[in-house]
C-alpha positions, 0 to 999 in steps of 0.5 A: 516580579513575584515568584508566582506571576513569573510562574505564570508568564513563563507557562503562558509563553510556553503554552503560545510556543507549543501553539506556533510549533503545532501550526508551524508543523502543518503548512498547506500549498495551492497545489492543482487536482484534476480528476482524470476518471470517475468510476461508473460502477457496474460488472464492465464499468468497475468501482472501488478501485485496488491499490494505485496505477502504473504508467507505460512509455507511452504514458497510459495508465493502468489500474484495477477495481475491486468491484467489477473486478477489471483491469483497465486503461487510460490513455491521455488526451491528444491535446493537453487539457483535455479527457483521458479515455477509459478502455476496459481490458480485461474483467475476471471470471471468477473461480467457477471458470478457474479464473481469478476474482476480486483484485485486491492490489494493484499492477507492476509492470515490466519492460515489455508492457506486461501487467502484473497483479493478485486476485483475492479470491478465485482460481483453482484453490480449495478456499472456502468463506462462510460455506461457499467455494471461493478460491484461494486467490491468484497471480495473474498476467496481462499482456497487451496484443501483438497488433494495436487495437487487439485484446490483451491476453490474461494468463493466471500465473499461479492458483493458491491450491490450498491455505497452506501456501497462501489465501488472500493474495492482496498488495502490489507484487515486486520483481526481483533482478531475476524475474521472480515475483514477490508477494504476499497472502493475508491469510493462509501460510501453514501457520497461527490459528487465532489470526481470524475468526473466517480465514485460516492461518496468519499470512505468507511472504511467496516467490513466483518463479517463472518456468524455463520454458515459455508457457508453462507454469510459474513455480510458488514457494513459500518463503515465510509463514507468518505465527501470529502473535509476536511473530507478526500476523497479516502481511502486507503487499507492496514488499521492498528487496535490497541489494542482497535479495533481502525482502522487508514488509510490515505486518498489520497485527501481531506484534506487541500484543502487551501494551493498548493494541490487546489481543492481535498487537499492534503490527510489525516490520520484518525482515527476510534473508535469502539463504547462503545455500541454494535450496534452503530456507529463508530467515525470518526476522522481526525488526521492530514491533509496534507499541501504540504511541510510536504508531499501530497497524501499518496497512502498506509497505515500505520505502527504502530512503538513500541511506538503506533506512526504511520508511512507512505509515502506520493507519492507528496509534500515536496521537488519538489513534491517527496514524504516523509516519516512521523511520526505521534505522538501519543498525549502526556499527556494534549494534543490531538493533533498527532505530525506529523514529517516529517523523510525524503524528497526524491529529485528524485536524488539517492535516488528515488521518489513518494514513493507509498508502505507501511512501514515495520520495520525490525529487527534492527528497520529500516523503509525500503519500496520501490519508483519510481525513483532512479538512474535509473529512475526505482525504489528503495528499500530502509531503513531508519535509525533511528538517534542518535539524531534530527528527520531526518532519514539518508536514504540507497538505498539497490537496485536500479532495472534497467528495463527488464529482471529486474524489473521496477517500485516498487509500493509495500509493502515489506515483509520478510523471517525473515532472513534479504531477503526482497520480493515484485513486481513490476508493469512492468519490467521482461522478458515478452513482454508486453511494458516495461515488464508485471511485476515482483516478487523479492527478495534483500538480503544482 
């Protein structure tokens, strides 16, 4: 065989080779979808909904819209198989009765059955958009009736006063063993100027204290105030603590501000330790800054694996701008450096697009989350597979959602039952008449 035509066949069976790897990575599996509840749109019905939900012990959900701006309830049917029920809890008032307005993550709840959750705007704050009195945002409690039956009782927790301590509270809140509450703000902090043209400053990291006697107010502290350009830029919710009472998130901009983000960068992960003495201040620190081809622009938090390594998506970057998931090392001995690992590219095929959620792990140990895109072009729910070797993490698409009376375009971390189903929203999609649906609640089962 001449050297040439060898040239050749060797190239060809590579090239076929890359073809199977790339099929081989994306797997999909007959998983079942169940919409539970479309969102009718409306001031009482809602639509858009804000982050996930939230199961009680009594396996009601819980979860909020952003349009509508409500807190609701779905209670599961008494049979198996049949309609959840929507119970509307509470509708926010907006900052003209000192109430929050628009909810822009969604709830935690604690032991007793209270709900947590952040309002980007509303309150008492002195945030104004585009000439209007708006409000700074706010923390708000929700506490179900003492007798069934009964009205649950909102109580605001904390008014951003002003964009110093915080505008545009958006993201799941997190307790600490304590008690104390930890979120984050988009905007405000004290910090950066060049962040956006309408919101000052460049994002915050707060705690939320609860007072010592029941029925006074929460105390806020701003543990960090975001710079913008290398030192990160818009935080996102969903932040994660260790064992120490460490705090790690991740910022959508700043960052690398260098490479084909431009001007605003790609994004960061930061890390935020507690101070050695009691009163003093918190430090900041940025693990690792996006660059583009190793992923852009995370748009949720983290997920802490077994072995303290951190885990998230990142919505652009990578190949073609599709979003990654990543692993973020923790340093090994003799060093301080967090290794990032790139574990999947998506590539707006099959497989989805812009991965926007949190992760999850489920029980076998698989990172599962959703994205938009898909076959459909409407979203996924997907996991990921830990490999027997190497550091790709071979990818199944468990559901692709098609669009009304299903629903479109999943946003949200997913949550389970413990019995393998997993639930969450999506922003649009349903039955109701909004343009392309008002949004949807759903569950995929095996």
């Amino acid at each position: 065989m001449d050297r040439n035509r060898h040239s050749r066949t060797v190239s060809w069976w590579l090239c076929l080779l890359t073809v199977i790897l790339t099929l081989s990575s994306v797997a999909t599996a007959e998983w079942k979808e169940r919409v539970l509840y479309s969102f009718q749109g409306g001031a009482e019905a809602g639509s858009v909904p804000a982050g996930g939900v939230v199961f009680d012990k009594q396996g009601n959900l819980y979860g909020v819209t952003s349009d509508g701006g409500g807190v609701y309830q779905l209670a599961p049917p008494a049979q198996q198989g049949g309609a959840w029920t929507e119970t509307v809890l509470y509708v926010f008032k907006g900052n003209t009765e000192g109430d929050g307005a628009t909810p822009a993550g969604g709830l935690v709840i604690d032991v007793a059955g209270n709900l947590y959750g952040t309002t980007a705007y509303g309150g008492t704050g002195n945030c104004v958009l585009l000439g209007i009195l708006v409000g700074c945002g706010t923390v708000y409690e929700l506490s179900p009736p003492a007798q069934k039956g009964g009205a649950w009782t909102e109580t605001v927790l904390y008014s951003f006063p002003t964009a110093k301590q915080g505008y545009f509270p958006s993201g799941d809140l997190v307790f600490d063993s304590s008690g104390n509450l930890y979120g984050a703000t988009i905007f405000g902090g004290g910090f950066g100027t060049t962040c956006n043209g309408f919101y000052q400053y460049c994002g915050a990291v707060f705690e939320l204290s609860p007072p010592k006697t029941k029925g006074t107010q929460w105390t806020e502290k701003v543990l960090h105030g975001f710079r913008g350009g290398t030192h990160g830029a818009a935080p996102n919710g969903g932040l994660v603590l260790d064992s120490k009472g460490a705090i790690y998130g991740t910022t959508f901009g700043g960052g690398d501000e260098s490479g084909e983000c431009g001007k605003g960068g790609c994004g960061t992960v930061f890390q935020l330790k507690p101070p050695t003495q009691k009163g003093g201040a918190w430090t900041g620190k940025v693990l690792f800054r996006f660059h583009g081809p190793d992923g852009a622009n995370p748009a949720a938090g983290l997920a802490f694996g077994t072995t303290g390594n951190l885990y998230g998506t990142a919505s652009a970057g990578a190949t073609g701008g599709n979003g990654a998931v990543f692993e973020l090392a923790v340093p090994t001995i003799g060093s301080l450096r967090w290794k990032e690992t790139v574990l999947y590219r998506f590539s707006n095929g099959n497989d989805g697009t812009s991965p926007e959620s949190a992760l999850m792990f489920d029980a076998k140990g698989y990172l599962c989350g959703t994205a938009l895109g898909g076959k459909t072009h409407l979203g996924v729910v997907f996991c990921l597979r830990p490999p027997k070797s190497g550091n790709l993490w071979p990818l199944t698409v468990l559901y692709n959602l098609i669009g009304p009376p299903d629903g479109s375009e999943p946003k949200a971390k997913l949550i389970s039952d413990g019995l393998g189903n997993f639930y969450s929203t999506t922003q649009y999609g349903g039955t109701g008449r909004c343009q392309g649906g008002c949004g949807a609640v759903f569950e995929v089962s095996p």
